[in-house]
TORMAR-91928 format. One line per 10 residues: number of its first residue (from 0); their letters; for each residue y, x, z of N, C-alpha, C, O. Coordinates in Angstrom, 1 decimal, m for minus. Each point is the difference from the previous one (the first is absolute). Layout:
% residues N
NUM) a) Y,X,Z,Y,X,Z,Y,X,Z,Y,X,Z  ...
% end
This chain:
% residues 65
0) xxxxxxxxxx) 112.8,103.8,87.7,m0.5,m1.3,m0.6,m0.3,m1.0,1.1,0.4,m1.2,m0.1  m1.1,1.6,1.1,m0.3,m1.0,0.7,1.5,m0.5,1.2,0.0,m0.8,1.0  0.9,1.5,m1.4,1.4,m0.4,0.8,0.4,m1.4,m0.6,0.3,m1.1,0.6  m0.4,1.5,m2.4,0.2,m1.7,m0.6,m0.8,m0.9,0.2,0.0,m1.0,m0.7  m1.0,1.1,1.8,m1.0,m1.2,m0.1,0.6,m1.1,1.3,m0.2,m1.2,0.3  1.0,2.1,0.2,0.5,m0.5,1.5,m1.6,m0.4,0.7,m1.0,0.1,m0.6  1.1,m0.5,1.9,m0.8,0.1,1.2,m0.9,m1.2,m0.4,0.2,m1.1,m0.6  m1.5,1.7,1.2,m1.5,m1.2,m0.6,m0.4,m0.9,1.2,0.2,0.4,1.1  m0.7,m1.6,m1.5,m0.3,m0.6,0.6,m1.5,0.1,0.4,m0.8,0.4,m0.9  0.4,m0.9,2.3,m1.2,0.6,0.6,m1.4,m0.4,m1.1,m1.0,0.6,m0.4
10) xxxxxxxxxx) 1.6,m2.1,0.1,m1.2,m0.3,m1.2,m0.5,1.4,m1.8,m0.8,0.2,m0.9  2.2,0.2,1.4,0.4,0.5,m1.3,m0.6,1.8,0.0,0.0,0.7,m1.0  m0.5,m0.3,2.4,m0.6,0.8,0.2,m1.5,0.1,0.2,m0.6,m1.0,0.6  m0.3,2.5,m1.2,m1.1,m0.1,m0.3,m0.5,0.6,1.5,0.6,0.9,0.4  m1.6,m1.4,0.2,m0.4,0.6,1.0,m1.5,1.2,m0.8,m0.9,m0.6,m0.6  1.1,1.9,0.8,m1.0,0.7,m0.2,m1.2,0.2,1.0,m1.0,0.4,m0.5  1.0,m0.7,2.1,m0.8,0.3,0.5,m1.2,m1.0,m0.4,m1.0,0.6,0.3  0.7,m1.5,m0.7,m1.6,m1.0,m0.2,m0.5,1.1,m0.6,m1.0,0.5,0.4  1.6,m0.2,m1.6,m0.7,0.8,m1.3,m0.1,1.5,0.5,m0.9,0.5,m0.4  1.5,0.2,1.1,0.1,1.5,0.5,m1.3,m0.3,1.3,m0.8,1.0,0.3
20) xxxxxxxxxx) 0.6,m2.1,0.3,m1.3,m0.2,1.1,m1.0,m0.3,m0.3,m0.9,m0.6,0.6  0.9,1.0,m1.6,m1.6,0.0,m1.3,m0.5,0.6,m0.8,m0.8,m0.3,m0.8  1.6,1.4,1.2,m0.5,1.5,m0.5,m0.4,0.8,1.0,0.6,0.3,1.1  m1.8,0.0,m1.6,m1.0,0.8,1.2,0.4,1.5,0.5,0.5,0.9,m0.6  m0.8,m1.0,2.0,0.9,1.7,0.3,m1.4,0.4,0.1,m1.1,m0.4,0.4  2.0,2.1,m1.2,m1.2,0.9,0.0,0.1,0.9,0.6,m0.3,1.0,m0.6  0.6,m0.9,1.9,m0.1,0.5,1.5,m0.6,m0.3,0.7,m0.4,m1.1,0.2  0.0,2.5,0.5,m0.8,m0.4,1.0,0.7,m0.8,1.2,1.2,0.0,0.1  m1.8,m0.5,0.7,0.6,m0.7,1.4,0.7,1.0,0.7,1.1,0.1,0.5  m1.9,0.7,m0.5,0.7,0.9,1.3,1.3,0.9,m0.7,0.1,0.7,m1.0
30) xxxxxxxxxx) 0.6,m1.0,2.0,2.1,1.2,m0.1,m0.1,m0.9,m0.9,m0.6,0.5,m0.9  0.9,m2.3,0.5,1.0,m0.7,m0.6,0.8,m1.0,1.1,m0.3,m0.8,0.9  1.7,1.4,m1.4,1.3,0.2,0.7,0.1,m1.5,m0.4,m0.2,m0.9,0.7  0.7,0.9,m2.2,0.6,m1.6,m0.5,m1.2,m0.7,m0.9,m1.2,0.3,m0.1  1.8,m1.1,m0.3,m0.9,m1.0,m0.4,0.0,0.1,m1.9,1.1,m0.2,m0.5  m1.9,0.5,m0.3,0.2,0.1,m1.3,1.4,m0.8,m0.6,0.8,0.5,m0.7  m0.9,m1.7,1.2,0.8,m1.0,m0.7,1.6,0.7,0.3,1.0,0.3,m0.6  m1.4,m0.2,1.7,1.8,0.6,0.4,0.4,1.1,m0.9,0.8,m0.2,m0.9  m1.5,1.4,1.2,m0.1,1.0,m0.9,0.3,m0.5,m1.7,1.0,0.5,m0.7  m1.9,m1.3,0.2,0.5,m0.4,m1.5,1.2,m0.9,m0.2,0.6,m0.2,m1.0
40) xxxxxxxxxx) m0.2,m0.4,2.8,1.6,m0.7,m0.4,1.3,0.8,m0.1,1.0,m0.2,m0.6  m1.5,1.6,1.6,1.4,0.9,m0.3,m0.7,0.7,m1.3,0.9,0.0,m0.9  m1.8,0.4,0.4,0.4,0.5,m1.3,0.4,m0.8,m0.6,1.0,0.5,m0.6  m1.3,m1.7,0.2,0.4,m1.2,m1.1,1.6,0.3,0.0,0.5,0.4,m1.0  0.2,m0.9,2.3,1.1,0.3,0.4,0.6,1.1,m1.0,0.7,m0.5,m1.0  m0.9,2.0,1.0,0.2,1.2,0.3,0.0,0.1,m2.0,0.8,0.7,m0.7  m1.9,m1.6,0.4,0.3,0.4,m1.5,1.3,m0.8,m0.8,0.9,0.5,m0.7  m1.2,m2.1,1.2,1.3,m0.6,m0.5,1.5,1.0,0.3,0.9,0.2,m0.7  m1.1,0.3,2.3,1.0,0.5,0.0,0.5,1.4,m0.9,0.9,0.7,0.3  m1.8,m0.6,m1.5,0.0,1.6,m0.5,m0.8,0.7,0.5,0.0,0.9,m0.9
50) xxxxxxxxxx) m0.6,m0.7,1.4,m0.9,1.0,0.7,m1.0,1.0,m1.6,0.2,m0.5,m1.1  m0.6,1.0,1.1,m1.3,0.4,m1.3,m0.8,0.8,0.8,0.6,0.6,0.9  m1.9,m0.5,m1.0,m1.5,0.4,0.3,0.3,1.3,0.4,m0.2,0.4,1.1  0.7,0.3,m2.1,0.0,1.5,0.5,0.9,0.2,1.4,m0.5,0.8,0.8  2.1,m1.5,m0.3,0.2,0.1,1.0,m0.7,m0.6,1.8,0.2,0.3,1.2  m1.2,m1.2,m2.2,m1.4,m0.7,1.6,m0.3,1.0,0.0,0.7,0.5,0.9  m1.7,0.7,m1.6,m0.8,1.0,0.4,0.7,0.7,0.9,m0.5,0.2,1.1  1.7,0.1,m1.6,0.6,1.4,0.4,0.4,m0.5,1.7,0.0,0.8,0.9  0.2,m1.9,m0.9,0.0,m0.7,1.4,m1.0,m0.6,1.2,0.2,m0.7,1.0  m1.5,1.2,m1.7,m1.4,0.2,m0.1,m0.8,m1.7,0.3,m0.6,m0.3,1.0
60) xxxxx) 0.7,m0.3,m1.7,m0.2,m1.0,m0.5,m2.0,0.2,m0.5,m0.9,m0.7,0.2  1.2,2.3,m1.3,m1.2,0.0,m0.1,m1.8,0.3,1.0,m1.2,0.2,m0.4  1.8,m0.4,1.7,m1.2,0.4,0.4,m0.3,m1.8,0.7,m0.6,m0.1,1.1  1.1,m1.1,m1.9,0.0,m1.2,0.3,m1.7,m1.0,m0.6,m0.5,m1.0,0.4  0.1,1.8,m1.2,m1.3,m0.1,m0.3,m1.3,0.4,0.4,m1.0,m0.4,m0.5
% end
């Protein structure tokens, strides 16, 4: 589907980081590697691209809280 949309224009794209930098991380400081926001831009990524919840765990995704 998005092949018929042909290629977007920069206005025409939604930037997610303002709104992903405004959710509070519920980690501690210490042993954080990346930055929440990043973390929620490759999953964001990961689900458009198909991804489903059960294969983040298995990829251990779940010890991210």
């Amino acid at each position: 589907m998005l092949a018929k949309l042909g290629p977007l224009d920069p206005g025409q794209v939604a930037d997610l980081r303002p709104y992903f930098d405004r959710v509070p991380d519920p980690r501690s400081r210490r042993g954080r590697w990346y930055s929440l926001t990043a973390i929620l831009l490759v999953c964001a990524c990961a689900v458009v691209a198909g991804a489903e919840y059960r294969r983040a765990r298995q990829v251990g995704c779940e010890g991210l809280g």
